[in-house]
gemmi code that builds the backbone of each chain (N, CA, C; Angstrom):
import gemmi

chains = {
    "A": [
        ("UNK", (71.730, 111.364, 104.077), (71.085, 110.957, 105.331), (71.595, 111.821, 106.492)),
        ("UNK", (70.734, 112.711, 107.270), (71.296, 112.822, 108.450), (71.532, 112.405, 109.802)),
        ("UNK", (71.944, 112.745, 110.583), (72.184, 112.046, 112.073), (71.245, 111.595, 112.562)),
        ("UNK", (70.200, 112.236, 112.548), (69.020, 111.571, 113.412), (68.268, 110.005, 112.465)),
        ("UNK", (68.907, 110.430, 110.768), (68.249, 109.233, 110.400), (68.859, 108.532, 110.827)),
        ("UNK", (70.270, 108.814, 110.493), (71.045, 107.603, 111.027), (70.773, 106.671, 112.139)),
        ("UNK", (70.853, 107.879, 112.992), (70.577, 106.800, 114.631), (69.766, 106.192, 114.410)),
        ("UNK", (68.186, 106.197, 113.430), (66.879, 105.723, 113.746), (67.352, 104.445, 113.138)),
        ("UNK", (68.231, 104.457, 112.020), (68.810, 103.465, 111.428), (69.459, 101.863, 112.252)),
        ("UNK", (70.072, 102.852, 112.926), (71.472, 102.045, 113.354), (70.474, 101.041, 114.883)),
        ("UNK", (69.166, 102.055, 115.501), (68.754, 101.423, 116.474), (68.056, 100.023, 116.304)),
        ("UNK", (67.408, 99.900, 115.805), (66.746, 98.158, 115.583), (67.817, 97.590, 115.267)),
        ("UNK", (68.958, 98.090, 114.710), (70.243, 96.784, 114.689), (71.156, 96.708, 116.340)),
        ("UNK", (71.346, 97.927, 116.992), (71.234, 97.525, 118.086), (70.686, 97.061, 119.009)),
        ("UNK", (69.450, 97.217, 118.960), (68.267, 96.594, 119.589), (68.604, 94.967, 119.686)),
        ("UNK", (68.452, 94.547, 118.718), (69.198, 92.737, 118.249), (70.151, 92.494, 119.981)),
        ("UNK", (70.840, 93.274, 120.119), (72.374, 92.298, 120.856), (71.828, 93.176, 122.436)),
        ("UNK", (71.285, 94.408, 122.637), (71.390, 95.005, 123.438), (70.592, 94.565, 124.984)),
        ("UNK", (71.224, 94.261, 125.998), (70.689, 93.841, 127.192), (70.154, 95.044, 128.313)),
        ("UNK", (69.679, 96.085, 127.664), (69.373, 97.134, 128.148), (68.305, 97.778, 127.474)),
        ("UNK", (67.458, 97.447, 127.346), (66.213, 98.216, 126.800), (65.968, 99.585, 126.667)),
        ("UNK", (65.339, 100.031, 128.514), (65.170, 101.068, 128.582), (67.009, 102.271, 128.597)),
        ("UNK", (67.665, 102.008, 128.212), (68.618, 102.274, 127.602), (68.592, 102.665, 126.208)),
        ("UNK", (68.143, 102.357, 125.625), (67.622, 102.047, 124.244), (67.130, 103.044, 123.511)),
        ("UNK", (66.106, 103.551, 124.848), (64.756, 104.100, 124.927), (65.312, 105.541, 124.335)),
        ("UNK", (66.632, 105.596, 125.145), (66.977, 107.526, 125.687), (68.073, 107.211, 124.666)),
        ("UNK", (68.631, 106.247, 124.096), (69.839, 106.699, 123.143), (70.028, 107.798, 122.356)),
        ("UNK", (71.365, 107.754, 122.522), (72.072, 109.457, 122.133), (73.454, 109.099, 121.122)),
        ("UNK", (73.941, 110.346, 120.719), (75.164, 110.022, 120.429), (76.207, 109.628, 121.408)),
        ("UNK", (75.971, 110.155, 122.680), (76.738, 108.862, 124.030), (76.803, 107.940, 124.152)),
        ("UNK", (75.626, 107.525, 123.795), (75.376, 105.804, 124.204), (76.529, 105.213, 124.125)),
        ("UNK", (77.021, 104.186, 124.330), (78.250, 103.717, 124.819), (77.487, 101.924, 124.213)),
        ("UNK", (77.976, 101.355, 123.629), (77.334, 100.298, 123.171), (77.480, 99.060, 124.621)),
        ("UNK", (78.730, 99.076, 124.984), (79.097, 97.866, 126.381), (78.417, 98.452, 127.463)),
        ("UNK", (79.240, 99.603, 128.115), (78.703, 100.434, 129.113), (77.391, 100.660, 129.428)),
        ("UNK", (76.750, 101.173, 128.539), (75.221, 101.820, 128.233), (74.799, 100.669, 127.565)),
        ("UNK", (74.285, 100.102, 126.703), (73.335, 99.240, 126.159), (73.641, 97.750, 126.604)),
        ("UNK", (74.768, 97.473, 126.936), (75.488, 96.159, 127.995), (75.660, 95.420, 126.820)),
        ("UNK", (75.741, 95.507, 125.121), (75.737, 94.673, 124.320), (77.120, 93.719, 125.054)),
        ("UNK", (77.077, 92.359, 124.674), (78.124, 91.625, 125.259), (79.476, 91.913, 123.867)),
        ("UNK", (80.690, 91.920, 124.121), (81.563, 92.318, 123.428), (81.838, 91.226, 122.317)),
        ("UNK", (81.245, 90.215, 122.457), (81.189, 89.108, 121.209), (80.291, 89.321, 120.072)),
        ("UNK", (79.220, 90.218, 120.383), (77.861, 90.519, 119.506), (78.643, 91.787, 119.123)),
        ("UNK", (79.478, 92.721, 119.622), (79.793, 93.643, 118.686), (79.996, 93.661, 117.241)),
        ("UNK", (80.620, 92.545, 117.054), (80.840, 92.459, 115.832), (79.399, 91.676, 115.162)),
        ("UNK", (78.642, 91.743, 115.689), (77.355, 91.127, 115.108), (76.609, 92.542, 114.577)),
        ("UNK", (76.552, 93.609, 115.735), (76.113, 94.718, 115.483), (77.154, 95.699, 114.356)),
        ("UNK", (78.349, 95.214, 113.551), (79.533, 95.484, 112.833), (78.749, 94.981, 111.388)),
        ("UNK", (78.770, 93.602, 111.591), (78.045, 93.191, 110.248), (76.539, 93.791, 109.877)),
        ("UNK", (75.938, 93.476, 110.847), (74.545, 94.160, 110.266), (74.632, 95.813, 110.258)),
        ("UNK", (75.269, 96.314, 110.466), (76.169, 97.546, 109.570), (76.344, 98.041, 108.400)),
        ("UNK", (77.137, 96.586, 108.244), (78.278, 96.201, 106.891), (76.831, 95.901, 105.787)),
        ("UNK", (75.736, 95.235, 106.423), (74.630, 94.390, 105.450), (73.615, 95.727, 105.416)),
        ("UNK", (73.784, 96.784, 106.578), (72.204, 97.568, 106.668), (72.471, 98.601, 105.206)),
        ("UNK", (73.858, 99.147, 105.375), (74.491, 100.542, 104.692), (74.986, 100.090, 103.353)),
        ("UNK", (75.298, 98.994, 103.293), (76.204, 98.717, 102.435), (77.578, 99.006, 102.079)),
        ("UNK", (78.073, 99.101, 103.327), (79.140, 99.298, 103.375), (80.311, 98.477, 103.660)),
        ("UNK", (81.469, 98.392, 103.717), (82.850, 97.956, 104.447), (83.753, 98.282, 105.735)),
        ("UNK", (83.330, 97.956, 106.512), (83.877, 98.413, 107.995), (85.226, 97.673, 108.138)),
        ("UNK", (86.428, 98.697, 107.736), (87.873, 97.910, 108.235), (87.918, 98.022, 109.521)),
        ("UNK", (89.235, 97.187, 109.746), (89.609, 97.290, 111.414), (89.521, 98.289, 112.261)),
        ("UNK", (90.262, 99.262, 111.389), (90.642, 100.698, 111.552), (89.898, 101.253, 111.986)),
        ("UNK", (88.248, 101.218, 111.544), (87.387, 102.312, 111.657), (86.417, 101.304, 112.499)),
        ("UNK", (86.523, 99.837, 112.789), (85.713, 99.002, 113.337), (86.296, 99.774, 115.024)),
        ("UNK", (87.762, 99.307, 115.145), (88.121, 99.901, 116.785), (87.537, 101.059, 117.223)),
        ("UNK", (87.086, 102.146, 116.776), (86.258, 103.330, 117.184), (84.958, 103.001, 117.309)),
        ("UNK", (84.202, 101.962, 117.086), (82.670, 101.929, 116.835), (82.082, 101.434, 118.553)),
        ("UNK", (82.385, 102.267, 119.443), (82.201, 101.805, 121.063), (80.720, 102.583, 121.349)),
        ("UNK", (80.584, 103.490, 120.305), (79.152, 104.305, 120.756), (79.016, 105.005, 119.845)),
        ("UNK", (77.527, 105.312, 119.990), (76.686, 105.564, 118.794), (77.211, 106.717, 117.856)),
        ("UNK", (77.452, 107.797, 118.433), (78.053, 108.605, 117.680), (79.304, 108.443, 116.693)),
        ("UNK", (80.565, 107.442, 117.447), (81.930, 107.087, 116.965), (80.833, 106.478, 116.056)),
        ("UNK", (80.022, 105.473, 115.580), (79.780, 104.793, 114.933), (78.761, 105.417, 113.774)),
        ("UNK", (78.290, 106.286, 114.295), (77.551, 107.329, 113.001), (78.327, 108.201, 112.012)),
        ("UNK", (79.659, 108.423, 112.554), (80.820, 109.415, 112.268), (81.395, 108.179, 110.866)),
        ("UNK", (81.655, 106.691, 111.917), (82.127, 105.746, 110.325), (81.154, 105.287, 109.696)),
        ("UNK", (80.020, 105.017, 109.765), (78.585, 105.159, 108.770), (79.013, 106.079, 107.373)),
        ("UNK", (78.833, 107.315, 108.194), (78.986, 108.621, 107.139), (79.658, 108.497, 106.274)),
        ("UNK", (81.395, 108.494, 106.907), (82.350, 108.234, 106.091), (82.077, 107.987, 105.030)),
        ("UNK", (82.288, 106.007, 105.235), (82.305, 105.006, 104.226), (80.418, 105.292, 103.338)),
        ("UNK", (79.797, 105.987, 103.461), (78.657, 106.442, 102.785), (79.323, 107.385, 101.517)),
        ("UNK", (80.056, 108.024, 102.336), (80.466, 109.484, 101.418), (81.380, 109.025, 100.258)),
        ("UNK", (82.170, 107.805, 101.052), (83.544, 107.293, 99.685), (82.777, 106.575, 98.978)),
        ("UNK", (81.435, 106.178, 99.076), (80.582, 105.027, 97.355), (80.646, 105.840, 96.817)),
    ],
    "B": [
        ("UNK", (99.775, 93.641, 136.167), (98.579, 94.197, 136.744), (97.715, 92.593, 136.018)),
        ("UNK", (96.624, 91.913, 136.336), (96.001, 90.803, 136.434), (94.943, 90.784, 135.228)),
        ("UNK", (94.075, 90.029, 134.792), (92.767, 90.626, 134.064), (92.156, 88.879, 134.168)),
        ("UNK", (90.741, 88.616, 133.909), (90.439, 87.104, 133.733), (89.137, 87.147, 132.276)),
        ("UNK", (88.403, 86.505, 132.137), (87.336, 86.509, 131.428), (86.604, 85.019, 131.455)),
        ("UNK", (85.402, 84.805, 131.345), (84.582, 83.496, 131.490), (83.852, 83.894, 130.475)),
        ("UNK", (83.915, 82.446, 129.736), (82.803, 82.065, 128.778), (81.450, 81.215, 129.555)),
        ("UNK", (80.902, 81.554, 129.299), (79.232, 80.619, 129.762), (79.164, 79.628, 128.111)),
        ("UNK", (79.885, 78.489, 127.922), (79.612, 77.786, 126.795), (77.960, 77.566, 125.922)),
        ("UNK", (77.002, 77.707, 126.857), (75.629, 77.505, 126.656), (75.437, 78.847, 126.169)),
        ("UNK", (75.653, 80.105, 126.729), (75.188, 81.598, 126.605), (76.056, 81.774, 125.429)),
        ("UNK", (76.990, 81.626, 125.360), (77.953, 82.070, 123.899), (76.933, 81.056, 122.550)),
        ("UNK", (76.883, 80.025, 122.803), (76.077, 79.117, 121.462), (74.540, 80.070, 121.349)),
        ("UNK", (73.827, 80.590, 122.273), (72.638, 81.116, 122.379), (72.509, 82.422, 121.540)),
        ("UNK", (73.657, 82.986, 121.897), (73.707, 84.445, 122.047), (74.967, 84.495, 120.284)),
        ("UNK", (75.893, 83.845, 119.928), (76.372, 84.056, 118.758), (76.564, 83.159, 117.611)),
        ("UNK", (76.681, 83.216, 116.486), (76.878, 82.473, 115.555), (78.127, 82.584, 114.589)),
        ("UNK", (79.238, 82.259, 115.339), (80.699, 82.638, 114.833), (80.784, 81.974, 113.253)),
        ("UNK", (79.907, 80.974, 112.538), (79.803, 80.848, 111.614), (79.623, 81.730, 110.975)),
        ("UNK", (79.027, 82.788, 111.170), (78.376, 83.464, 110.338), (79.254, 84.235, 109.541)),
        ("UNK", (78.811, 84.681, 107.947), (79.882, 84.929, 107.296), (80.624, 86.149, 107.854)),
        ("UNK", (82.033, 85.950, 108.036), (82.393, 87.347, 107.819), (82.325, 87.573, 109.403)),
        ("UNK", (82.162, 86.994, 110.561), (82.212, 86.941, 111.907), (83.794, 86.594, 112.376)),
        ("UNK", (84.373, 85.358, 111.839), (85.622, 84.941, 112.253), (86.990, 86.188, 112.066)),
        ("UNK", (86.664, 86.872, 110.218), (87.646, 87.653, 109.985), (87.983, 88.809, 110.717)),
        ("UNK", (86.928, 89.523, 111.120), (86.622, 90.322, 112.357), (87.225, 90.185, 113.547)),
        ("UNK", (87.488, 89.293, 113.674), (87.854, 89.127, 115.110), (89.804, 87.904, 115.467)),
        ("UNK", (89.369, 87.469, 114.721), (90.808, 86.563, 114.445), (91.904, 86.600, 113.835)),
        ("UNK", (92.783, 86.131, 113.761), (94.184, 86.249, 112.789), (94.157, 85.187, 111.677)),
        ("UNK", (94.631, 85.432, 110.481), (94.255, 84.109, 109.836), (95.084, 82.684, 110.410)),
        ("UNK", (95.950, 82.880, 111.341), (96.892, 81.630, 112.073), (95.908, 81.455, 112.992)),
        ("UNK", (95.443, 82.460, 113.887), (94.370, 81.673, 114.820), (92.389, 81.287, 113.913)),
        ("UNK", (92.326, 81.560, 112.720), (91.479, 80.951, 112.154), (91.761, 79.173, 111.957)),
        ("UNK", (92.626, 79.296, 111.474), (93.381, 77.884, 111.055), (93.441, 77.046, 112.591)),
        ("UNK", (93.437, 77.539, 113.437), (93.503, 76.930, 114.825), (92.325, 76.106, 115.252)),
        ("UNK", (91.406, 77.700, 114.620), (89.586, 77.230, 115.087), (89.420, 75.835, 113.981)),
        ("UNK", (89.621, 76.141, 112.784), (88.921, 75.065, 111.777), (89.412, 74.346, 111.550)),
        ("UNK", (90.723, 73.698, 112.575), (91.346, 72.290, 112.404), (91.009, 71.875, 113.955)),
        ("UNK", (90.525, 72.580, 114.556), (90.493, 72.003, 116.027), (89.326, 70.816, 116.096)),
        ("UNK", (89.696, 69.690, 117.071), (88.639, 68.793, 117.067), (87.160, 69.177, 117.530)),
        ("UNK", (87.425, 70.616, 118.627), (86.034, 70.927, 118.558), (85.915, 72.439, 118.739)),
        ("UNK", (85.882, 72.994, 117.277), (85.885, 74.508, 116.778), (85.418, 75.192, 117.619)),
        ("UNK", (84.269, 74.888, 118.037), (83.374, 76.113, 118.801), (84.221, 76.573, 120.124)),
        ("UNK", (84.806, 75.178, 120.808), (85.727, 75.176, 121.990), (86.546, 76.200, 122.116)),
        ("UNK", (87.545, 76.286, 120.335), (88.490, 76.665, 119.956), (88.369, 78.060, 120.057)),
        ("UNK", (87.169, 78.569, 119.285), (86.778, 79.983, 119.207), (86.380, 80.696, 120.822)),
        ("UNK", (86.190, 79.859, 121.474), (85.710, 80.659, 122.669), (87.192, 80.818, 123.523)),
        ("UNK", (87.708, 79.446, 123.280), (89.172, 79.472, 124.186), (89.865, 81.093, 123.540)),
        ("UNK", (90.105, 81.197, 122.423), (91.044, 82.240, 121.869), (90.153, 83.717, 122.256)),
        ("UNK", (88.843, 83.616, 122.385), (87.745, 84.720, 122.620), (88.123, 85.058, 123.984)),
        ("UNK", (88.690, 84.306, 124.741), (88.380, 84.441, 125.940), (89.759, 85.027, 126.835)),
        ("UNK", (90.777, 84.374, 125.993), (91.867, 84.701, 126.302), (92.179, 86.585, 125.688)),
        ("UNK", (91.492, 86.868, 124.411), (92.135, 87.886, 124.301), (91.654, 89.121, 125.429)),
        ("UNK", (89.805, 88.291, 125.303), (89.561, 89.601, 126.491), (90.146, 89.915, 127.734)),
        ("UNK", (91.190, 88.765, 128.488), (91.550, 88.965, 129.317), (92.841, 89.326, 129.607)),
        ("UNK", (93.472, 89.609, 128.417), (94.620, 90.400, 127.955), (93.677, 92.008, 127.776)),
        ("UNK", (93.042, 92.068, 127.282), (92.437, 93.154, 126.951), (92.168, 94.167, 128.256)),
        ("UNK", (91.563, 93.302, 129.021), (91.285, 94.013, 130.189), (92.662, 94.572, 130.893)),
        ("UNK", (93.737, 93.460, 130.916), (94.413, 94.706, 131.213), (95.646, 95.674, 130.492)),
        ("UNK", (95.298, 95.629, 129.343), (95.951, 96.488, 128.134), (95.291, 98.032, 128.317)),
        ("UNK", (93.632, 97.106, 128.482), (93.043, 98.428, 128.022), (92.939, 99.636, 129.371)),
        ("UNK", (93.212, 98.870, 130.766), (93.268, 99.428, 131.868), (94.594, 100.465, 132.287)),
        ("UNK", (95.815, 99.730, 131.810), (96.956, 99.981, 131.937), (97.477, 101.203, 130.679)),
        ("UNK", (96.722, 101.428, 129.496), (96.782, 102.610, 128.760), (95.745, 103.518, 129.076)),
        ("UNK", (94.880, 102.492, 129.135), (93.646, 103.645, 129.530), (92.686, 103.956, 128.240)),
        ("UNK", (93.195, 103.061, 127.305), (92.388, 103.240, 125.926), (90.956, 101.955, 125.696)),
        ("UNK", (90.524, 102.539, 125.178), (89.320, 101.754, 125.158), (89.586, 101.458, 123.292)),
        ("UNK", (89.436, 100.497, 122.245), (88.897, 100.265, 121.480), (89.137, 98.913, 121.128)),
        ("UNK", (88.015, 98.423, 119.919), (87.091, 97.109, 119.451), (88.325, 96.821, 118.656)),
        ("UNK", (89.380, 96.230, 119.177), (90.282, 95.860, 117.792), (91.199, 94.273, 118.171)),
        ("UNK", (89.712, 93.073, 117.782), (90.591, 91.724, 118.370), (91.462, 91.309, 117.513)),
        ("UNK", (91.173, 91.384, 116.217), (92.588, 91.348, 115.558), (93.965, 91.816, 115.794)),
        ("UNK", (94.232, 92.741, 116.958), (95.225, 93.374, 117.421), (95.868, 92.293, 118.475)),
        ("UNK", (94.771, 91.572, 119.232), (95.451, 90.788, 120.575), (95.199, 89.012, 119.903)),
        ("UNK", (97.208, 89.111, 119.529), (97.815, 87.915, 119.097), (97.408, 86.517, 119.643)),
        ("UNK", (96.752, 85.604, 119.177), (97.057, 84.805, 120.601), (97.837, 83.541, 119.930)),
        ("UNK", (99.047, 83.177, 120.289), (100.422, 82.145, 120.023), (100.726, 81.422, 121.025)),
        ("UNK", (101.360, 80.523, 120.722), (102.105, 79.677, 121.783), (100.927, 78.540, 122.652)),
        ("UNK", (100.043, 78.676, 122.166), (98.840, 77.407, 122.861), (99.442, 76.073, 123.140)),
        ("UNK", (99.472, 76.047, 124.485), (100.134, 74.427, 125.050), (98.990, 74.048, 125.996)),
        ("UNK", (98.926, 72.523, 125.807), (98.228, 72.040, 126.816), (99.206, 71.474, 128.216)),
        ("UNK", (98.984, 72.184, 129.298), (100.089, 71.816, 130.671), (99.405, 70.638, 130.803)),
        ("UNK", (98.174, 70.139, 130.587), (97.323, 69.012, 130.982), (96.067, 68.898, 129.856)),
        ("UNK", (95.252, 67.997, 130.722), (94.174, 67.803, 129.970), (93.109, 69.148, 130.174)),
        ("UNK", (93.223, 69.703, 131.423), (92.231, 71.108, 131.939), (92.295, 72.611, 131.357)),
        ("UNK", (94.352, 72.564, 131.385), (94.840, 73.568, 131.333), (95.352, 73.848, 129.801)),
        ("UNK", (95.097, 75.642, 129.429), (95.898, 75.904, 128.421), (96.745, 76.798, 128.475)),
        ("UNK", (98.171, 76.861, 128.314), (98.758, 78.158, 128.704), (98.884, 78.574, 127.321)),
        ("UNK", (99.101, 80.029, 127.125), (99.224, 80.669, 126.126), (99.634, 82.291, 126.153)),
        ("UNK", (100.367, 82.572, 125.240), (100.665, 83.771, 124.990), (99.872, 85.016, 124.304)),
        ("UNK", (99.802, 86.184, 124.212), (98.952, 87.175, 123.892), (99.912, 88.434, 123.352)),
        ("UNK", (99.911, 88.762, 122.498), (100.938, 89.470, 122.109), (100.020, 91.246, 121.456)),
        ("UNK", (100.447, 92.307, 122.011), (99.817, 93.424, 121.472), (100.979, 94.667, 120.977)),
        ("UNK", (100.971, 94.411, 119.461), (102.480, 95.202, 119.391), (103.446, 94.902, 120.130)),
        ("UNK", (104.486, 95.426, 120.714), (105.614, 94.895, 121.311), (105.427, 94.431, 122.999)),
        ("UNK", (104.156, 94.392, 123.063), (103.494, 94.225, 124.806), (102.876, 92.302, 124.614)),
        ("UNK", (103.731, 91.314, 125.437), (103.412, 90.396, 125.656), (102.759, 89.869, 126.902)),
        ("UNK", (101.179, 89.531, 127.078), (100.707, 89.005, 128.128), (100.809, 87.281, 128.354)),
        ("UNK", (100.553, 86.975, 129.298), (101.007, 85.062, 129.804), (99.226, 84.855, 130.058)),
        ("UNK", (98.829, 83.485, 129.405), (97.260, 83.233, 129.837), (97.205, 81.903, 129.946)),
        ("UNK", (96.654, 81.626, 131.127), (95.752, 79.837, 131.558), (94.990, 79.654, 131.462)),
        ("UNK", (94.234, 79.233, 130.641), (92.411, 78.801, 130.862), (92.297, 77.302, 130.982)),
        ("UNK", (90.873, 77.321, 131.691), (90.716, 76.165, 132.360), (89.173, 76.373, 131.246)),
        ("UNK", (89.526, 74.605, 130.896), (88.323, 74.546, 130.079), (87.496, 73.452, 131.094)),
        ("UNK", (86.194, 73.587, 130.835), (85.413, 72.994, 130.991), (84.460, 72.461, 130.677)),
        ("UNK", (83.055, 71.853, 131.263), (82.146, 70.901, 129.949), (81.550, 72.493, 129.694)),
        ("UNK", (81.236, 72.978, 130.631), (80.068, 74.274, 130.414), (80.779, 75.774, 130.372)),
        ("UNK", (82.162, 75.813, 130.918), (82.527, 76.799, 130.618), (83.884, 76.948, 130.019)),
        ("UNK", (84.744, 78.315, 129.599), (86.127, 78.287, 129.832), (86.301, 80.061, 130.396)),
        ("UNK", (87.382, 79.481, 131.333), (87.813, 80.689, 132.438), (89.469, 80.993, 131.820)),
        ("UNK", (89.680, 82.267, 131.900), (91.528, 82.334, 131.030), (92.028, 83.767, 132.384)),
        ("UNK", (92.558, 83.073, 132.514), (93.328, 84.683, 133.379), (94.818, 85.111, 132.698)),
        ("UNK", (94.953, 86.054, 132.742), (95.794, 86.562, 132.354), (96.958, 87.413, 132.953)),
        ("UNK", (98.335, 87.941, 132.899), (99.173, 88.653, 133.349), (100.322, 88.929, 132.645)),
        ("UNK", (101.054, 90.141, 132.818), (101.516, 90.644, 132.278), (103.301, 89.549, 132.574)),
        ("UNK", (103.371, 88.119, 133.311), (104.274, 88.238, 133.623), (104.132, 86.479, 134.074)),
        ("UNK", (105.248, 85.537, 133.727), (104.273, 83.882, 134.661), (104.339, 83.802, 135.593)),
        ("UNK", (105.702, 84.787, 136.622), (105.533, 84.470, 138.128), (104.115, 85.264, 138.498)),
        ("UNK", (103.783, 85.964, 138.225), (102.517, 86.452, 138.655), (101.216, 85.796, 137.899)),
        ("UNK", (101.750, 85.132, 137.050), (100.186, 84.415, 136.241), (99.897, 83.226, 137.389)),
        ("UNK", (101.266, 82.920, 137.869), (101.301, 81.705, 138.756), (100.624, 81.952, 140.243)),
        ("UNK", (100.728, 83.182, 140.681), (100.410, 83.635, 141.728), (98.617, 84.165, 142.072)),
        ("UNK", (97.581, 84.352, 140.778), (96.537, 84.210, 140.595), (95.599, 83.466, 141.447)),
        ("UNK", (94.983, 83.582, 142.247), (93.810, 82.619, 143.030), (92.585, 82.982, 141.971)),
        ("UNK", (91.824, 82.532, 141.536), (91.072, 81.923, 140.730), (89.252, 81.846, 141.920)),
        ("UNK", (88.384, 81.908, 141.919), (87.049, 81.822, 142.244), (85.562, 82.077, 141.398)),
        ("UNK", (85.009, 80.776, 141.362), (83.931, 80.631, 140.034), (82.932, 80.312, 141.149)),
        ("UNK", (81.904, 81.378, 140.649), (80.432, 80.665, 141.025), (79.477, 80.905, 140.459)),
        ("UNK", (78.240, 79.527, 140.334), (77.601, 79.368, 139.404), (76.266, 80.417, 139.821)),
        ("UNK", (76.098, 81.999, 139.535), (75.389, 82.382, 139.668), (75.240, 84.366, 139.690)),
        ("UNK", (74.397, 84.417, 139.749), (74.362, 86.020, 139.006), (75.049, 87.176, 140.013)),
        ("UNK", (75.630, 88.141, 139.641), (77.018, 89.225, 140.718), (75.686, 89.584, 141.431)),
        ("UNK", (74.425, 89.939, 141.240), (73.571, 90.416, 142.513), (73.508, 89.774, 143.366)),
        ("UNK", (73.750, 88.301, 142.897), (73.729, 87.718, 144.286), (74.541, 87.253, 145.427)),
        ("UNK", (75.534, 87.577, 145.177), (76.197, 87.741, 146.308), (77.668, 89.122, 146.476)),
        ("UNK", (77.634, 89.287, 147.385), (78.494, 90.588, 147.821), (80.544, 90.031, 147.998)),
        ("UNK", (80.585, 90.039, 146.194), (81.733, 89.893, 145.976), (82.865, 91.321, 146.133)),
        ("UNK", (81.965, 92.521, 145.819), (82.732, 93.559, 145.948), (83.765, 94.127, 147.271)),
        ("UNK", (83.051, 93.611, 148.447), (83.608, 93.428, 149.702), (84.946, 92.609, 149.805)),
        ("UNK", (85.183, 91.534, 148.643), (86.324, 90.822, 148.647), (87.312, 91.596, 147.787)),
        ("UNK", (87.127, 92.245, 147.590), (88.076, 93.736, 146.528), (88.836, 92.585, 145.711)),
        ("UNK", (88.505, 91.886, 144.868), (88.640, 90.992, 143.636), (89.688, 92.070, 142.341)),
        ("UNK", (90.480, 91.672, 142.451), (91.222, 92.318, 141.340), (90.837, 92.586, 139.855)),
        ("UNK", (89.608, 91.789, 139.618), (89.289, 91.479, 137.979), (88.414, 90.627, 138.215)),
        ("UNK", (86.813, 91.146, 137.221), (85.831, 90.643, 137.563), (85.179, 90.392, 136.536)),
        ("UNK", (84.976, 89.042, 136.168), (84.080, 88.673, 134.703), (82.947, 87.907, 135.168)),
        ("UNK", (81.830, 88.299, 133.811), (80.468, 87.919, 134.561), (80.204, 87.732, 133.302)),
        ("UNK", (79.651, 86.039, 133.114), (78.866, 85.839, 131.646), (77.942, 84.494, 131.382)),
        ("UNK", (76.770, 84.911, 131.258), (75.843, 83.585, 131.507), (75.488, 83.567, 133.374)),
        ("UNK", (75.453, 81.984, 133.300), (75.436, 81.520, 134.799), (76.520, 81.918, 135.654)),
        ("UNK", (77.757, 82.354, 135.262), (78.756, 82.514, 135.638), (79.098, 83.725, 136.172)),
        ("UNK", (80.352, 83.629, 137.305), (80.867, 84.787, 137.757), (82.176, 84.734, 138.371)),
        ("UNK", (83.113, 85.115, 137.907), (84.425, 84.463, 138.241), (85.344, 85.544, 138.335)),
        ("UNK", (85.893, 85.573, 139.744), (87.071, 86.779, 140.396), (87.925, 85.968, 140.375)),
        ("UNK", (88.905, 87.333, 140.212), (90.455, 86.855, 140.482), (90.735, 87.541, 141.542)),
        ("UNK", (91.907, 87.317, 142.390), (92.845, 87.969, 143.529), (94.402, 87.958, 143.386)),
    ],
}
model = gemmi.Model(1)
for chain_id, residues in chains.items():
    chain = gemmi.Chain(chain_id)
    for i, (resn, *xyz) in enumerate(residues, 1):
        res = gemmi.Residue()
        res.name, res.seqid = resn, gemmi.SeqId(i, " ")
        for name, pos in zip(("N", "CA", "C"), xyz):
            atom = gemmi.Atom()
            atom.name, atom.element = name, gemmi.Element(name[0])
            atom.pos, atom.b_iso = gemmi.Position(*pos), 0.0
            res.add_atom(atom)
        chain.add_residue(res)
    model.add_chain(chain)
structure = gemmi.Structure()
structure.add_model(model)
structure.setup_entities()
């Protein structure tokens, strides 16, 4: 999968928590999930699981604390893609 | 240095489902799990400890200057009730201990936080029921500013 799938991926699961629409609209690997999309910091981990459920993957702590924007969070996508 | 955080009790039930599988481990310690699922009223429980870490957080994350998603990192121990309103409690991040009060309520809970109790003690506290556009709080140069739901609550 590459980056751009990714993002196309990862957006309807942000979409779910995000209080910023047209934010949404222009997402980048910047995007900033609090900052930029205003997700509230309790739904992060909502946007963590449907992650964990979209990829099939395992998001530890470790690699959960980096997931603040889209890119940090495409970078641990990949990862844990590459170690199945 | 100060930090606070407000729960909107109505907007948190709307907006999350801490049941959900695999939501609690994420975010809790298994001692403060055991807190939530013996408490007489869990949801209370989860927002009180939610609320307190962010406001340790805010100023952990101000005072390093680091930004990351890691609530399992901010301890929260020592939960006493001073009263029926009040909870004081401790916050622990690696060898960095913060002091926290929250004031619970029917609709909300408010936790301020500090690095210290003579200064947790020294906190003025201001809640109002309504959205930061509407009124010109920034002019009051508010030390720490949480906004969630109906709510909007500075510290000084």
């Amino acid at each position: 999968m590459d980056k751009n799938e990714l993002i196309n991926r990862l957006k309807p699961i942000v979409c779910n928590y995000s209080q910023n629409q047209e934010a949404l609209e222009n997402i980048t690997e910047e995007t900033d999930f609090i900052r930029d999309l205003k997700i509230n910091s309790a739904n992060l981990v909502d946007v963590i699981l449907d992650v964990e459920e979209a990829f099939d993957i395992i998001i530890d702590n470790e690699s959960m604390e980096k997931m603040l924007t889209v890119g940090a969070s495409i970078l641990v996508i990949e990862e844990k893609i590459n170690k199945k | 240095m100060i930090g606070n955080d407000v729960v909107d009790l109505k907007q948190a039930a709307i907006d999350s489902n801490w049941a959900r599988k695999g939501y609690l481990d994420k975010i809790y310690t298994s001692q403060e799990q055991e807190l939530i699922l013996e408490a007489s009223d869990p949801d209370q429980m989860v927002w009180l400890l939610w609320s307190m870490k962010e406001a340790a957080y805010k100023i952990h994350s101000r005072h390093t200057g680091i930004r990351k998603y890691a609530p399992t990192s901010l301890i929260c121990t020592n939960l006493e009730h001073s009263n029926k309103a009040h909870i004081h409690g401790t916050i622990t991040v690696g060898q960095i201990r913060f002091y926290t009060k929250s004031e619970i309520k029917e609709h909300y809970i408010h936790t301020i936080a500090a690095s210290s109790l003579p200064r947790l003690s020294q906190i003025k506290e201001v809640i109002y029921q309504c959205s930061p556009s509407q009124i010109d709080y920034k002019s009051t140069s508010p030390k720490c500013v949480s906004h969630h739901g109906r709510y909007l609550a500075l510290i000084y």
